[in-house]
Every structure is written in structure tokens, then in C-alpha cells.
DSSP file (Angstrom, degrees, kcal/mol; ACC not computed):
  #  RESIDUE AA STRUCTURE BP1 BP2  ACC     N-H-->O    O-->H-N    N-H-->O    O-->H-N    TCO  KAPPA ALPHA  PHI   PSI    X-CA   Y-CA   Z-CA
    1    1 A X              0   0    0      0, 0.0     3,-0.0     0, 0.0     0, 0.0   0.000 360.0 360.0 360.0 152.3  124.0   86.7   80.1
    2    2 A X        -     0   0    0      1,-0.1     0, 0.0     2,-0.1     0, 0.0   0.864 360.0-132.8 -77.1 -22.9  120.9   88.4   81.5
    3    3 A X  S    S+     0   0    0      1,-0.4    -1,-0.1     0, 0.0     0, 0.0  -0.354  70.1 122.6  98.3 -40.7  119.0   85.0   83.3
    4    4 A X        -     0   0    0      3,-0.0    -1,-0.4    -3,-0.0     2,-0.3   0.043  49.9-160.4 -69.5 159.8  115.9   86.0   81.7
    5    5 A X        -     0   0    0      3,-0.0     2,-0.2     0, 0.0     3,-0.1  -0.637  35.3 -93.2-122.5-177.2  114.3   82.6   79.0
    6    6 A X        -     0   0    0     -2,-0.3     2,-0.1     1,-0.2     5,-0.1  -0.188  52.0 -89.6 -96.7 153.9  111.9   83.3   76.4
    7    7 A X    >   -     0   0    0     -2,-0.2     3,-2.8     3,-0.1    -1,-0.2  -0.446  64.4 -75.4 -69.4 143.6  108.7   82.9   77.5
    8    8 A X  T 3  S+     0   0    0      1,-0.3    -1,-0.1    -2,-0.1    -3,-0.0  -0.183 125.1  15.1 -82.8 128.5  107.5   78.7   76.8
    9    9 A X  T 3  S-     0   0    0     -2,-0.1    -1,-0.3    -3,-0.1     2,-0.1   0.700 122.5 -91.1  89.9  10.4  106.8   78.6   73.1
   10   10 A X    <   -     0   0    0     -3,-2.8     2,-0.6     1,-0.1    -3,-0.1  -0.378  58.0 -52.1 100.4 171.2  108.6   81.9   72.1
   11   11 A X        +     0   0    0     -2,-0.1     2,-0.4    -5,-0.1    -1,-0.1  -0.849  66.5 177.7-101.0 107.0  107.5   85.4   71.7
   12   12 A X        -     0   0    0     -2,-0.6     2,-0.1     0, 0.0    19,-0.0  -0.934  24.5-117.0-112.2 139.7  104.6   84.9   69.4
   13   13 A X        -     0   0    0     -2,-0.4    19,-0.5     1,-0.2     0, 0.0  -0.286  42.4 -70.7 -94.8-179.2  102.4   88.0   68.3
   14   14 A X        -     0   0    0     17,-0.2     2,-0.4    -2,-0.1    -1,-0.2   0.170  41.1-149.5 -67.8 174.2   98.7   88.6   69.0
   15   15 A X        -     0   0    0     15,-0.5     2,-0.3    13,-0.1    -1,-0.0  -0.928  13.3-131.0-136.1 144.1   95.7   86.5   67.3
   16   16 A X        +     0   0    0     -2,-0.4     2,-0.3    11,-0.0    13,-0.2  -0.829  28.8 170.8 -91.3 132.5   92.2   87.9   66.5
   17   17 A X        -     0   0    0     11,-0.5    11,-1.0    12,-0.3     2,-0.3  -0.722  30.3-122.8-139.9-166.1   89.5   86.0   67.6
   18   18 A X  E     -A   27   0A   0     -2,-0.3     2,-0.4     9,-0.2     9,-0.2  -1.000  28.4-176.9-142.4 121.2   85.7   87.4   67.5
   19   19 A X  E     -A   26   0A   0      7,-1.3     7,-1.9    -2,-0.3     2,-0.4  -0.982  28.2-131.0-145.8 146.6   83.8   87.4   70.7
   20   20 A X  E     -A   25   0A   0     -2,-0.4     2,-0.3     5,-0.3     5,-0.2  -0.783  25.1-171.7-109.4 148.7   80.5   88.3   70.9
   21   21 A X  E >  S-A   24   0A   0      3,-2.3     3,-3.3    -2,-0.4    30,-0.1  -0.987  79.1 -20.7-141.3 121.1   79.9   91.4   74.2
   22   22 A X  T 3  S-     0   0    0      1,-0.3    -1,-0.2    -2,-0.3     3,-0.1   0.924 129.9 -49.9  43.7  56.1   76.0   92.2   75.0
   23   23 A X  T 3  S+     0   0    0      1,-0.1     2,-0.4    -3,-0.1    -1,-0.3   0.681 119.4 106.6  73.2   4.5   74.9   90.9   71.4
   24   24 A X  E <   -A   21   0A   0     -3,-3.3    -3,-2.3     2,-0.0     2,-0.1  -0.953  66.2-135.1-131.7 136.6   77.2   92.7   69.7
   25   25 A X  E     +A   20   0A   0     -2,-0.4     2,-0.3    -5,-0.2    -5,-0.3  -0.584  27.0 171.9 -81.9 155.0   80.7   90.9   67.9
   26   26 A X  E     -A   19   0A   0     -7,-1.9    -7,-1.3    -2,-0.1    -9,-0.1  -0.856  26.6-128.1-163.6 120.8   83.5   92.4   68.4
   27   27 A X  E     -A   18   0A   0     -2,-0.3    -9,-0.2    -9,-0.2     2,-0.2  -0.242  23.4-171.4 -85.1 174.9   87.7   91.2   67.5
   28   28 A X        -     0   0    0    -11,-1.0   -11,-0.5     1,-0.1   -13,-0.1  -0.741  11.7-139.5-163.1 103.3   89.8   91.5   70.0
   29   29 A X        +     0   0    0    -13,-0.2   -12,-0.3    -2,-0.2    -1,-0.1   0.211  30.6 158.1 -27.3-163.1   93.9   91.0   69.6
   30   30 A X        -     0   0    0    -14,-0.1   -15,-0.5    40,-0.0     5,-0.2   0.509  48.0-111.5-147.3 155.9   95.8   89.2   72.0
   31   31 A X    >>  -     0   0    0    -17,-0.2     3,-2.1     1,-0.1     4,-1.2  -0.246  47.2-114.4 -73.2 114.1   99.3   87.3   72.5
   32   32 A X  H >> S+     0   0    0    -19,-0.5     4,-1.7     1,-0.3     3,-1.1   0.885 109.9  69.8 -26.3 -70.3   98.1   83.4   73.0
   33   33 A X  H 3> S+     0   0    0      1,-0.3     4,-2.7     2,-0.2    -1,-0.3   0.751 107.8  40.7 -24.8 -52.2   99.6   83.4   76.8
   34   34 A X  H <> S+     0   0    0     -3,-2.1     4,-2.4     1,-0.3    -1,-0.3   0.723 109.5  46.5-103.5  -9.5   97.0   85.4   77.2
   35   35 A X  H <X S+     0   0    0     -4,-1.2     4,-2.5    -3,-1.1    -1,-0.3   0.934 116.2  55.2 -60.2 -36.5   93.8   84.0   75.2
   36   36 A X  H  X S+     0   0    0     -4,-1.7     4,-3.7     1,-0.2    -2,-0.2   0.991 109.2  49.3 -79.8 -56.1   95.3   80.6   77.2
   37   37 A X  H  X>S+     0   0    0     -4,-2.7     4,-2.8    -5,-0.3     5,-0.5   0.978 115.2  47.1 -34.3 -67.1   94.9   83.2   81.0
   38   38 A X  H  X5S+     0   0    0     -4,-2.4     4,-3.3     1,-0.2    -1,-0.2   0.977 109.6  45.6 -40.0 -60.8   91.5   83.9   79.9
   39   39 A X  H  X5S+     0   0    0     -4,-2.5     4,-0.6     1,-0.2    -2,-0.2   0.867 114.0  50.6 -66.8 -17.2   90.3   80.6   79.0
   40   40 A X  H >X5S+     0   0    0     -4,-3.7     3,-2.0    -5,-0.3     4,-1.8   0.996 113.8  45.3 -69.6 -64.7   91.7   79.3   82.2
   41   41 A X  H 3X5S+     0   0    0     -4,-2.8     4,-1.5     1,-0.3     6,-0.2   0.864 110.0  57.8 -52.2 -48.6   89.9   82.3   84.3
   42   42 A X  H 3<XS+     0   0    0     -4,-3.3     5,-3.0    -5,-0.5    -1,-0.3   0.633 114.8  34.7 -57.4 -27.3   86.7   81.7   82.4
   43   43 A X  H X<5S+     0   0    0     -3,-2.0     3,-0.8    -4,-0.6    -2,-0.3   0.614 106.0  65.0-118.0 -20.4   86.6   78.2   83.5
   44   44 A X  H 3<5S+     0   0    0     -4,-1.8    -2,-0.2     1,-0.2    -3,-0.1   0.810 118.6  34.1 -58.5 -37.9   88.1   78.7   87.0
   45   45 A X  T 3<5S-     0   0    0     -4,-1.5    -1,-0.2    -5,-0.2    -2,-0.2   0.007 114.5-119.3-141.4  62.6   84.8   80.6   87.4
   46   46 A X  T < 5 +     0   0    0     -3,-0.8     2,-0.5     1,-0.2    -3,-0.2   0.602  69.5 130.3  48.4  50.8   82.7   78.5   85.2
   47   47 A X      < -     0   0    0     -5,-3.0     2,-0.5    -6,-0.2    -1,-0.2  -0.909  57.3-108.9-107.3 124.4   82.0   81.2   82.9
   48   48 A X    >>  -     0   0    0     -2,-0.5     3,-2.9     1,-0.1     4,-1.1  -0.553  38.9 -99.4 -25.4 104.7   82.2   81.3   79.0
   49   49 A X  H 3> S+     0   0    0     -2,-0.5     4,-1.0     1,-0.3    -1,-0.1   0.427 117.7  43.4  45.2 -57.2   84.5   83.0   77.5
   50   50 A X  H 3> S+     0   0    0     -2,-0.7     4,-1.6     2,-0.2    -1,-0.3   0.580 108.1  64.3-125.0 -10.6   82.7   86.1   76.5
   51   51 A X  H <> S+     0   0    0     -3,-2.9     4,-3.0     2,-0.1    -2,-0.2   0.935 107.3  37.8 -55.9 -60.3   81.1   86.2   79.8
   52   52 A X  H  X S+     0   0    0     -4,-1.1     4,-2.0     1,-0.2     5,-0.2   0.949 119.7  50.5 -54.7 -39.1   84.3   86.7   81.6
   53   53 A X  H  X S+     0   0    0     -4,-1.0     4,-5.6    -5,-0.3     5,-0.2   0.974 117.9  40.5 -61.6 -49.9   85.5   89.2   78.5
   54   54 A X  H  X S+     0   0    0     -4,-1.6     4,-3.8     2,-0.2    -2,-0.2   0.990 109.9  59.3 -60.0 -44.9   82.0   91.2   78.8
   55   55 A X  H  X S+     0   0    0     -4,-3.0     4,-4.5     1,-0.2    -1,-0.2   0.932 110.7  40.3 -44.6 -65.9   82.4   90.9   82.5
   56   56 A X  H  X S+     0   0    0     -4,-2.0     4,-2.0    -5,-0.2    -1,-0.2   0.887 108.4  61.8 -45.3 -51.9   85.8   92.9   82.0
   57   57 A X  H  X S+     0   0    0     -4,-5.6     4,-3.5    -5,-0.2    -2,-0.2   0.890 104.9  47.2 -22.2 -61.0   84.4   95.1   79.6
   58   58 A X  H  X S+     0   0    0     -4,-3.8     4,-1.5    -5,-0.2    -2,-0.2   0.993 109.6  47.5 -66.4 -56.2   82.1   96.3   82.0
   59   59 A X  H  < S+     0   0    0     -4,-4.5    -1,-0.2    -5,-0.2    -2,-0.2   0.936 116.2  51.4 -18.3 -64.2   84.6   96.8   84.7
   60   60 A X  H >< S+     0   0    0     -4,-2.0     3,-4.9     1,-0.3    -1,-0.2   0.913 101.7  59.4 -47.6 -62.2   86.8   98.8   81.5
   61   61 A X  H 3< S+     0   0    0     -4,-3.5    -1,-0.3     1,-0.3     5,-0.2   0.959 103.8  52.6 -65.6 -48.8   83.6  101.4   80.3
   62   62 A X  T 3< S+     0   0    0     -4,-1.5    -1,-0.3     3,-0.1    -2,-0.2   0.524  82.3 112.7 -77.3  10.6   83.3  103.1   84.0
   63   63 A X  S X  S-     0   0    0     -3,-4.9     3,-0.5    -4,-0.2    -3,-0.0  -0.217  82.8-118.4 -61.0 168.1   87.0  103.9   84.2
   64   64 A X  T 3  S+     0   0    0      1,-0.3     2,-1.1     0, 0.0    -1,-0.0   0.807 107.8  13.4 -83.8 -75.3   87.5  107.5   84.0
   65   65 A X  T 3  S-     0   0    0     -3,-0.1    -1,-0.3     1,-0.0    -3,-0.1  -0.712  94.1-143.0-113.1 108.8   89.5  107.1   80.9
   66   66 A X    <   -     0   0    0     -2,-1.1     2,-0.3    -3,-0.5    -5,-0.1  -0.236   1.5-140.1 -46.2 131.3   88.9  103.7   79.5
   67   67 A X        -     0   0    0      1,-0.2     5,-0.1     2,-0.1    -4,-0.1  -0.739  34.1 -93.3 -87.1 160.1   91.4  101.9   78.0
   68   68 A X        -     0   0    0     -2,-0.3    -1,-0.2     1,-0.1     3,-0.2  -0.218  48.7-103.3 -66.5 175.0   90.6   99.7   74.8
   69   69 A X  S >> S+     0   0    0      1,-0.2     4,-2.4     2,-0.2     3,-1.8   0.801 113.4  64.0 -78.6 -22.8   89.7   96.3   75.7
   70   70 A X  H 3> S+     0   0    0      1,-0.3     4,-1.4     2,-0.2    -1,-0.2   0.932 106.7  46.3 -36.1 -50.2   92.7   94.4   74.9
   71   71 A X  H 34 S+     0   0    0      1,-0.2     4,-0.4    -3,-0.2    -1,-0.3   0.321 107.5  58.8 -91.6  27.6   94.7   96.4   77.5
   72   72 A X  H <> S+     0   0    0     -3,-1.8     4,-2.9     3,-0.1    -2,-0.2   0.593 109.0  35.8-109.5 -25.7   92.3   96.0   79.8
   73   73 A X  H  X S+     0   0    0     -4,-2.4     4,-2.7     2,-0.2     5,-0.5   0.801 121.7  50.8 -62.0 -20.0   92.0   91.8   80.0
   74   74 A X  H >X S+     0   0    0     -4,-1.4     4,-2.6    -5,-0.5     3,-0.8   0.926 115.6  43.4 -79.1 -61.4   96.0   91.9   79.5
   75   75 A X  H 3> S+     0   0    0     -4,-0.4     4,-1.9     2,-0.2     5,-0.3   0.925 120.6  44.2 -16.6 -76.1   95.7   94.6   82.6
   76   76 A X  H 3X S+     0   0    0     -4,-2.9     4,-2.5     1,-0.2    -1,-0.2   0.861 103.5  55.2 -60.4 -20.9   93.4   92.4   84.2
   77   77 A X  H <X S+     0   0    0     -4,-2.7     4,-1.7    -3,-0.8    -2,-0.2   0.905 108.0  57.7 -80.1 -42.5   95.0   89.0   83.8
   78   78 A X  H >X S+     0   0    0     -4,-2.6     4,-1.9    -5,-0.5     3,-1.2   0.993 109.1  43.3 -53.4 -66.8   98.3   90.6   85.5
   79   79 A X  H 3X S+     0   0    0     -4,-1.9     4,-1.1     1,-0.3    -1,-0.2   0.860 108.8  53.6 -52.9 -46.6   96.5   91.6   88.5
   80   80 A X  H 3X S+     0   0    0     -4,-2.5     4,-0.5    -5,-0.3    -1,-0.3   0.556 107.6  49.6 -15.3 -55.2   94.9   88.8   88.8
   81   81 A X  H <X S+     0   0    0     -4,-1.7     4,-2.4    -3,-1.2     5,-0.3   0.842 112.7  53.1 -36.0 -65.2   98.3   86.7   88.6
   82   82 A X  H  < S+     0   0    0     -4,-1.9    -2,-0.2     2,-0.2    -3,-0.2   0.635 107.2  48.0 -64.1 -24.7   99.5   89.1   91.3
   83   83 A X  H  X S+     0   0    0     -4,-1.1     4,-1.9    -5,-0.5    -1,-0.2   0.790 114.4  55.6 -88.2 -28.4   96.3   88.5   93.9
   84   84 A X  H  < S+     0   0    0     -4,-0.5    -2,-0.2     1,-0.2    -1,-0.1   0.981 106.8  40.4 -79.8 -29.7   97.0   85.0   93.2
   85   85 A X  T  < S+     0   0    0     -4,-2.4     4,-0.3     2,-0.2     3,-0.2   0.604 114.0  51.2 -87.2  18.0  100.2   84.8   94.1
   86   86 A X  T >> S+     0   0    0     -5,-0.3     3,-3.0     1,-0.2     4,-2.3   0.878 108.7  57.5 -73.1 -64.7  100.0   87.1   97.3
   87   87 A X  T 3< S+     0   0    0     -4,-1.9    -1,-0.2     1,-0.3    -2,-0.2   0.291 111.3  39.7 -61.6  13.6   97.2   84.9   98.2
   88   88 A X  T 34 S+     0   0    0     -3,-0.2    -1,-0.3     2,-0.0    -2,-0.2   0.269 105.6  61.2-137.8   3.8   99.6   81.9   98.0
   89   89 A X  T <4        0   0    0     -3,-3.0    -2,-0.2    -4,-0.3    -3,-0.1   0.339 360.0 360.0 -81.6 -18.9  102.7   83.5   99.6
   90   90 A X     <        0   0    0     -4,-2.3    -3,-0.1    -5,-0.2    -1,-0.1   0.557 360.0 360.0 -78.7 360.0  100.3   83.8  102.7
């Protein structure tokens, strides 16, 4: 055996949702864990939803080569994870 579990609730594939970015709608994939990471961050800093998504967005478009935005919340929601738990091994 490896150790490793399934993740809680399975490996489930992405969902489309519709989020509206500077006025403009836009779908956006992603694996429930990680719409759940979002809505959690969005309310951690008492944002909507498609603030914290635009927020990222913006971050995303001034890379030198942008990735789309799906891998950039799933990109951000990892790092994110990782500064919190630094910042709580400290």
C-alpha cells in the first residue's frame, strides 16, 4: 500500500460556474475543493466571490506569460495553503 487516501468525498471533476470579472461574465472550471478554497478566502477577507476571483485575475494578466485563470486561483489557492501553514509552524 502507498498511505496516500482519496481526497474527502472522492476525486470529483471540475464544475463550471459563471462569475462575472470587471462587468464582463466569464465560466470558469474548477474541482469543488477548490470552488470550497475560494469561497472560504473570499470570506476570510470579506470579499465576494468575484472580487477575490477578479482580484486574482488581475494579479494573473501582468504575468509575463499568463496562465488561463483556472490555473491561476488553483496556483493561487496552493500558495496560499503553503503561507498558511509556514505561518502556523512558526
Amino acid at each position: 500500500m502507498t498511505g496516500l487516501d482519496p481526497p474527502p468525498g472522492g476525486f470529483v471533476g471540475p464544475v463550471k460556474r459563471s462569475i462575472t470579472i470587471a462587468g464582463h461574465p466569464t465560466s470558469i472550471s474548477l474541482e469543488p475543493l477548490f470552488w470550497t478554497r475560494l469561497e472560504e478566502a473570499a470570506r476570510a477577507r470579506s470579499l465576494p466571490l468575484s472580487a477575490l476571483v477578479a482580484a486574482v485575475d488581475a494579479l494573473r494578466i501582468v504575468a509575463d506569460d499568463p496562465p488561463n485563470l483556472a490555473s491561476a486561483l488553483r496556483t493561487w489557492l496552493l500558495a496560499q495553503s503553503r503561507d498558511n501553514d509556514a505561518s502556523r509552524s512558526q
